[in-house]
C-alpha positions in Angstrom: 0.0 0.0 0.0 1.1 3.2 -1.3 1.6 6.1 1.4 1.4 10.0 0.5 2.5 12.3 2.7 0.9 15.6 2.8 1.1 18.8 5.0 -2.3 19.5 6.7 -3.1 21.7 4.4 -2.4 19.5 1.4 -4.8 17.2 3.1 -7.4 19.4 3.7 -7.2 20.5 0.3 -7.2 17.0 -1.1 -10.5 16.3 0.8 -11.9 19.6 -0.1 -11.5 19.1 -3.7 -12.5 15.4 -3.5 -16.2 16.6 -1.9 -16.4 19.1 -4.7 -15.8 16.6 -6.9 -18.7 14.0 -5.4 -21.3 16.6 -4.5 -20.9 19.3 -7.4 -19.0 18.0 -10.5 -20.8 14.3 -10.2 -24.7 16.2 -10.2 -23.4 18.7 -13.1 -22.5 16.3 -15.3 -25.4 14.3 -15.1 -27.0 17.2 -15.4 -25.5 17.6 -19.0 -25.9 14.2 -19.6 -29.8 14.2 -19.4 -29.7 17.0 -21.3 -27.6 15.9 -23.7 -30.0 12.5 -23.8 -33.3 14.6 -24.0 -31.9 15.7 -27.9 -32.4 12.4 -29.2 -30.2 10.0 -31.1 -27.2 8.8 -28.7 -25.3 7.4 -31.7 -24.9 10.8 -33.1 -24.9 13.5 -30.3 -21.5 14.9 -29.4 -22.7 16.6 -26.5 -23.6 13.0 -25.4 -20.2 11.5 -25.9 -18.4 15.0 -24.3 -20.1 14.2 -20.6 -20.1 10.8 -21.2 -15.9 11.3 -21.0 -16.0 14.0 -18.6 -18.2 11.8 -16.4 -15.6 9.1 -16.7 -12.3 11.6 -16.2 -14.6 13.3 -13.0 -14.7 9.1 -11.9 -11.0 8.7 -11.9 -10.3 11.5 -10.2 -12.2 10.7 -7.5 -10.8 7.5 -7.5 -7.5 8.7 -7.4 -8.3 11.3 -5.0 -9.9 8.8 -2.6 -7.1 6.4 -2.8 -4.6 9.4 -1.9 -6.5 10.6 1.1 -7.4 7.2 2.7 -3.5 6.3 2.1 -2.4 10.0 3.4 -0.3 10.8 6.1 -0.4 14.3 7.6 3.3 15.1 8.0 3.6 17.7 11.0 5.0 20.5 10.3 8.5 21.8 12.0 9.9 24.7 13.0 13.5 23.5 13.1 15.5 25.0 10.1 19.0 23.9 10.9 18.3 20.5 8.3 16.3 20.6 5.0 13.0 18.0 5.7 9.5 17.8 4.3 7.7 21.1 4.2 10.9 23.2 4.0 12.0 26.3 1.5 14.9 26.3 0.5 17.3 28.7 -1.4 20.3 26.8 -3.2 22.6 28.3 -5.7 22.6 26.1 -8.8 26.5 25.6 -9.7 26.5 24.7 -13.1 23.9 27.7 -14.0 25.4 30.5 -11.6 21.7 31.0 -10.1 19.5 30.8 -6.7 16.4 29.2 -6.6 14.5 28.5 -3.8 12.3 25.5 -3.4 9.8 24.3 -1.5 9.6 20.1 -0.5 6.3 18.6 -0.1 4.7 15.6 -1.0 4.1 13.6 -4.2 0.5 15.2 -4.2 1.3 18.8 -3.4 4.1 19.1 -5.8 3.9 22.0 -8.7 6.9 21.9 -10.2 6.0 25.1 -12.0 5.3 26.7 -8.6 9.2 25.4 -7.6 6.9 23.3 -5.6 8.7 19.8 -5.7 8.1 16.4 -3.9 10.2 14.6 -1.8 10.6 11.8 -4.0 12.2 14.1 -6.8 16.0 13.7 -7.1 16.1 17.5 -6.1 14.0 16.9 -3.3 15.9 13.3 -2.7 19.0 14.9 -2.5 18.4 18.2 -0.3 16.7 16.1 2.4 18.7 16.3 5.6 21.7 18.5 5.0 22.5 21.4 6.3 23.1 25.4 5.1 26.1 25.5 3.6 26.4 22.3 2.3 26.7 21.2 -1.6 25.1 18.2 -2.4 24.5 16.3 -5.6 21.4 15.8 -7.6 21.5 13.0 -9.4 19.0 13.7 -12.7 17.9 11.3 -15.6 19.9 13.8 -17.8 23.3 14.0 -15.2 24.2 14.8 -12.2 24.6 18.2 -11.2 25.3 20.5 -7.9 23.6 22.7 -5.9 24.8 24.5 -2.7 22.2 25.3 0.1 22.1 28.9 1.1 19.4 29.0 3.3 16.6 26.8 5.0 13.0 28.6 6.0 
């Protein structure tokens, strides 16, 4: 059994979106869908076959979504900043680019990568994991290894 940690508010997002999901999404498209039905032939109507696969997509995600939040563990949050762990930001200094970025490691489910939002299980996020400011450590990437040098933990 798969685990997914999450922040407390990851989770309460997660089971936020998963009710809207049920209770609102669900009743709109079968909302559409009777409409859709009420136009007549099935075999033709696109408007059909469009809820049909939304109703389907709206399904997996709640599957998916259910699975994540029965399976989550709340990670508590800490206030010690002397190590990079879960819920941390981070400002490193990418050698090989000459820039700062900072980062902020959650879980699997919270990551945004284009929010510089990462997961733990990321090789960044594998690789800043307990060390320290100061430190250089080595991500190891599909496309190479590469270094990065933590300037500060918040």
């Amino acid at each position: 059994m798969a685990e997914f940690p999450m922040t407390q508010q990851g989770y309460d997002e997660a089971v936020k979106k998963l009710e809207y999901l049920q209770k609102v999404k669900r009743a709109e498209i079968v909302q559409r869908i009777a409409e859709a039905r009420s136009h007549g032939d099935l075999s033709e109507n696109a408007e059909y076959d469009a809820a049909r696969n939304e109703q389907a997509a709206n399904e997996r995600a709640i599957e998916e979504l259910e699975y994540q939040v029965k399976n989550a563990v709340v990670i508590e949050e800490s206030a010690d900043n002397s190590v990079v762990h879960f819920g941390s930001v981070v400002t490193v200094h990418d050698v090989d680019f000459d820039e700062d970025i900072a980062y902020t490691i959650m879980g699997t489910t919270e990551a945004d990568p284009m929010k510089n939002i990462i997961s733990n299980e990321s090789p960044v996020g594998v690789a800043l994991i307990g060390h320290k400011k100061g430190e250089t450590v080595t991500v190891k990437a599909p496309n190479g290894e590469y270094q990065l040098k933590i300037l500060k933990i918040d």
